[in-house]
C-alpha positions in Angstrom: 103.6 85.8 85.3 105.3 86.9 87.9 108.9 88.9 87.9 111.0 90.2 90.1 112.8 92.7 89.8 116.7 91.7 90.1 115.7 89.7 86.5 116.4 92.9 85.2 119.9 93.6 86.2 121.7 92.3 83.9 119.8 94.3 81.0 119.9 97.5 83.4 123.6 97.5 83.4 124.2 96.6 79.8 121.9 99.4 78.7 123.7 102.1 81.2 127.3 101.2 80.3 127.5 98.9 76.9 128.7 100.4 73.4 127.9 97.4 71.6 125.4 94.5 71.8 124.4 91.6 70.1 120.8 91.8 69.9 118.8 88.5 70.7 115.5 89.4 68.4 114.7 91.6 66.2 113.0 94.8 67.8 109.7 97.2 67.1 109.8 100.5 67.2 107.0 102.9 67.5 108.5 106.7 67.7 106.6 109.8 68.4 103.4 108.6 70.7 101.4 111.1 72.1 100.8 110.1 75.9 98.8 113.2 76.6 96.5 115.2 74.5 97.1 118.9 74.7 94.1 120.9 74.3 93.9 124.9 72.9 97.9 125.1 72.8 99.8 127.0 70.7 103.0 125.9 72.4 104.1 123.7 69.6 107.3 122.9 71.6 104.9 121.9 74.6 102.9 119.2 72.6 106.8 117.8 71.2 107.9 117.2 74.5 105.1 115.2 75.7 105.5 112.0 73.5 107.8 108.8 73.9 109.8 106.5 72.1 108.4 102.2 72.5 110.8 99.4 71.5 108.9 96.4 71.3 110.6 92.4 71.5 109.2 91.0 68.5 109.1 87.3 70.0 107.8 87.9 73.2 104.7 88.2 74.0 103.3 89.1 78.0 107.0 91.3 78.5 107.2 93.5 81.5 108.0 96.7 80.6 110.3 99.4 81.5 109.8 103.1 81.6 113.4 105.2 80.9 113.0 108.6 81.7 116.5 110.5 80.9 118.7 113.1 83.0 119.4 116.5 82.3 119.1 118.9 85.0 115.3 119.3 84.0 116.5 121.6 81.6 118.1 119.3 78.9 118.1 116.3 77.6 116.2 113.9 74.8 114.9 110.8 74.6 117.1 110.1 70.8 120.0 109.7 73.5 118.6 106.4 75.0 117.7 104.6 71.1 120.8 102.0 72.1 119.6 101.9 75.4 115.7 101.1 74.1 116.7 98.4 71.4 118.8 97.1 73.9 115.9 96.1 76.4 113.4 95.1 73.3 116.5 93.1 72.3 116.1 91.0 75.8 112.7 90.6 75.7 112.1 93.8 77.8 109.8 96.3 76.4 111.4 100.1 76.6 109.2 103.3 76.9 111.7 105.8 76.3 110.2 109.3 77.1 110.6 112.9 76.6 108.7 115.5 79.5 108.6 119.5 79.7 112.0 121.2 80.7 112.2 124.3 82.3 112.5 127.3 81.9 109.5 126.4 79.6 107.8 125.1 83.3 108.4 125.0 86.9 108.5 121.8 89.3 106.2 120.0 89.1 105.5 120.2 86.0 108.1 117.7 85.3 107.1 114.5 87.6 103.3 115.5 86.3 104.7 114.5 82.8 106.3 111.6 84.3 103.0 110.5 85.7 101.4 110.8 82.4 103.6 109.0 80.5 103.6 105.8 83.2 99.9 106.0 82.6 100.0 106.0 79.3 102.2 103.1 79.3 100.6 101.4 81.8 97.1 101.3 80.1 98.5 100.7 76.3 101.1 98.3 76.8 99.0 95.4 76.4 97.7 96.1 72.7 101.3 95.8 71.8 101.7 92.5 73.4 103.1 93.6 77.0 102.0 92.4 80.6 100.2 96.0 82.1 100.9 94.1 85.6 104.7 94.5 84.9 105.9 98.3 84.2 109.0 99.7 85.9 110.5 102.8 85.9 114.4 103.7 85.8 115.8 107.2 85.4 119.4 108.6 85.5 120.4 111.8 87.3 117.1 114.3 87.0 115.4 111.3 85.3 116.1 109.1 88.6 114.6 112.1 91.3 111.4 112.4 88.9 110.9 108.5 89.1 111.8 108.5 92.7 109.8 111.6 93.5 106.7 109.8 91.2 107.3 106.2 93.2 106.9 107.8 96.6 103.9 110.4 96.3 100.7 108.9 95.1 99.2 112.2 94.2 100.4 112.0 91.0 99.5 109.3 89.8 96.0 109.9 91.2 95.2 112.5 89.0 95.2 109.1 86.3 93.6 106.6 88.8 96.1 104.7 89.4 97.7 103.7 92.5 101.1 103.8 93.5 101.3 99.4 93.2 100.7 100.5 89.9 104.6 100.9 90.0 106.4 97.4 89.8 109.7 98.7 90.6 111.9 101.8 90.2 115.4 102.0 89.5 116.9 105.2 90.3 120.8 105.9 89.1 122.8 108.6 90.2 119.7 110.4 91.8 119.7 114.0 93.5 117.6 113.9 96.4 117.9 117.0 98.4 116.6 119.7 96.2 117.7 122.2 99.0 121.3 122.2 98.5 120.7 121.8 94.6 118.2 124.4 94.2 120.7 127.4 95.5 123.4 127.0 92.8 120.6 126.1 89.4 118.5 128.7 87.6 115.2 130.0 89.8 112.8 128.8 87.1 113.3 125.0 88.4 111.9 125.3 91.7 111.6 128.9 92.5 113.2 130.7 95.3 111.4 129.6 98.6 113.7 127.0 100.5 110.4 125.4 102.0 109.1 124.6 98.6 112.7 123.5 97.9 112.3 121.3 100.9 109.1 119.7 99.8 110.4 118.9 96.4 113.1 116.9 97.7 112.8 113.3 98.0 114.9 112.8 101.0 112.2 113.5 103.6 109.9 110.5 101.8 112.3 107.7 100.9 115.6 108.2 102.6 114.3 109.7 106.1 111.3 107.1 106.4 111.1 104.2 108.8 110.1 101.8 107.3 111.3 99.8 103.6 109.6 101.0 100.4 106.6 98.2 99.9 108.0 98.1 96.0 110.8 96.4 95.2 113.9 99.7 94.4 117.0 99.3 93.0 119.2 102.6 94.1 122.5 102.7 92.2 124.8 105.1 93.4 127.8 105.9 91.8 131.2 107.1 92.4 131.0 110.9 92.6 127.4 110.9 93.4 126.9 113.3 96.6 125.6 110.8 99.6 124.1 112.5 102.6 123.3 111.1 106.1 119.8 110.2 105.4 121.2 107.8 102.4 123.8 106.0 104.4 121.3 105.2 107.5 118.9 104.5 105.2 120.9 102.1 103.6 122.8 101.0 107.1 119.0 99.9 108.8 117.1 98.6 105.7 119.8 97.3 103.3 118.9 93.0 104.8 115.3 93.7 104.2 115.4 94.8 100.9 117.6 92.3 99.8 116.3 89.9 97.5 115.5 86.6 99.3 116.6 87.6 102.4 120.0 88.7 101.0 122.9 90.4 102.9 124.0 93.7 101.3 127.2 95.3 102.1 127.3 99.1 103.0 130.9 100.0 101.7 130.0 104.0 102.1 
C-alpha cells in the first residue's frame, strides 16, 4: 500500500494546533513500552525515560505509522503532553508512537538522537503485531523534537547501530526546528553539547540538510513558523529545491 506523505497533512495540522476533535474510531492505547532494554542500571530515572506511548486505530488494519518525538530544549519535556495529539492520529487511521528519550543534564548529545534511533527501531520492527504497515513509519518532532528527527533522517549512523537503513524512514516532518547548534549552544547550559564550537558545529544539522546540493531522497515536510530563526542556508535551500520537492511536480512559493 503505498502513501505519500502529503496524506498526512491534514492530521499533522490538526494534531499541532486543534483543542477539540471529533474522533472517527475508537483508539488503542498501549502506555509505558520499553523500546530498549537497560542492562546493570541503577538509574531508575534512565530506564523511565526510555519508553513510549502507542495509540492504535481500532478499524484499520496495514496503517502507516507516525513517530512524535516532543520539544523541550533536550532538557524538558514529556510524552503525557502529546495524549490529544496521539488519539488524534489513531482517531484518523494513523498509528501514533508518542515517545519519551534521555534529557540532559542526565546525558550529553548524542545521547538524545541515539534514543531517538532506538525508539524508531523499536517501532519500526513491532508495529506490525499491532496491525501496522512496518513499510510506512514517519517521524515528526517540534522544536528539539524536530532537530533530533532531522539530525536522525540525515545521518545513517544511527540507525546503523539497529540495522536499519536510513529508507527505513518514510518521511520526517520537522516543525519549528533549530538547526545551527552553534549559535544555540553559546546561550544553553554546557551539559547539552559541551563547550567546543567544532563539536557544536558537527551537531548542527545545517551543514547536512540545509547546505547540501542536492534534494533529500525522502519525502520532508519542513514547517517553519513565525518567529522561528531562518538563516541563509534555509532560504537557499528552499529558493533552489522548493519545485523539486513539491509534490507532483508542484510549485512552492518562498515568501521569506
Amino acid at each position: 500500500m503505498a502513501i505519500n506523505l502529503l496524506r498526512l497533512l491534514p492530521a499533522i495540522c490538526l494534531g499541532l494546533y486543534s483543542s477539540a476533535v471529533l474522533a472517527q474510531q475508537d483508539v488503542r492505547s498501549i502506555k509505558d513500552v520499553n523500546y530498549v532494554k537497560v542492562v546493570n542500571s541503577s538509574n531508575a530515572k534512565e530506564v523511565d525515560r526510555r519508553r513510549l506511548d502507542l495509540y492504535i486505530p481500532s478499524k484499520s488494519k496495514c496503517f502507516p505509522t507516525l513517530l512524535s518525538v516532543h520539544g523541550g530544549g533536550l532538557r524538558k519535556g514529556d510524552k503525557s503532553e502529546d495524549v490529544k495529539k496521539g488519539k488524534l492520529f489513531a482517531a484518523s487511521g494513523i498509528a501514533a508512537a508518542v515517545i519519551n528519550y534521555r534529557l540532559s543534564p542526565q546525558v550529553s548529545h548524542p545521547a538524545h538522537v541515539e534514543d531517538v534511533a532506538a525508539a524508531f527501531a523499536w517501532t519500526k520492527k513491532n508495529i506490525a503485531s499491532y496491525g501496522g504497515d512496518p513499510s510506512l513509519v514517519y517521524i515528526v518532532g517540534h522544536s528539539a523534537g524536530a532537530y533530533l528527527i532531522t539530525l536522525l533522517a540525515l545521518n545513517g549512523d544511527y540507525l546503523a547501530k539497529h540495522d536499519l537503513k536510513l529508507n527505513a524512514i518514510s518521511g520526517a516532518i520537522p516543525v519549528s526546528a533549530f538547526h545551527d547548534v552553534d549559535l544555540v549552544a553559546p546561550n544553553r547550559p554546557k551539559d547539552v553539547w559541551g563547550e567546543d564550537p567544532k563539536f557544536w558545529k558537527s551537531a548542527s544539522t545545517t551543514p547536512q540538510f540545509w547546505g547540501r546540493t542536492s534534494s533529500p531522497k525522502m519525502p520532508w515536510l519542513a514547517i517553519i513558523a513565525d518567529g522561528d530563526e531562518v538563516s541563509s542556508h534555509i532560504i537557499n535551500f528552499v529558493s533552489k529545491h522548493a519545485s523539486s520537492v513539491a509534490d507532483g511536480g508542484c510549485k512552492l512559493k518562498n515568501n521569506i
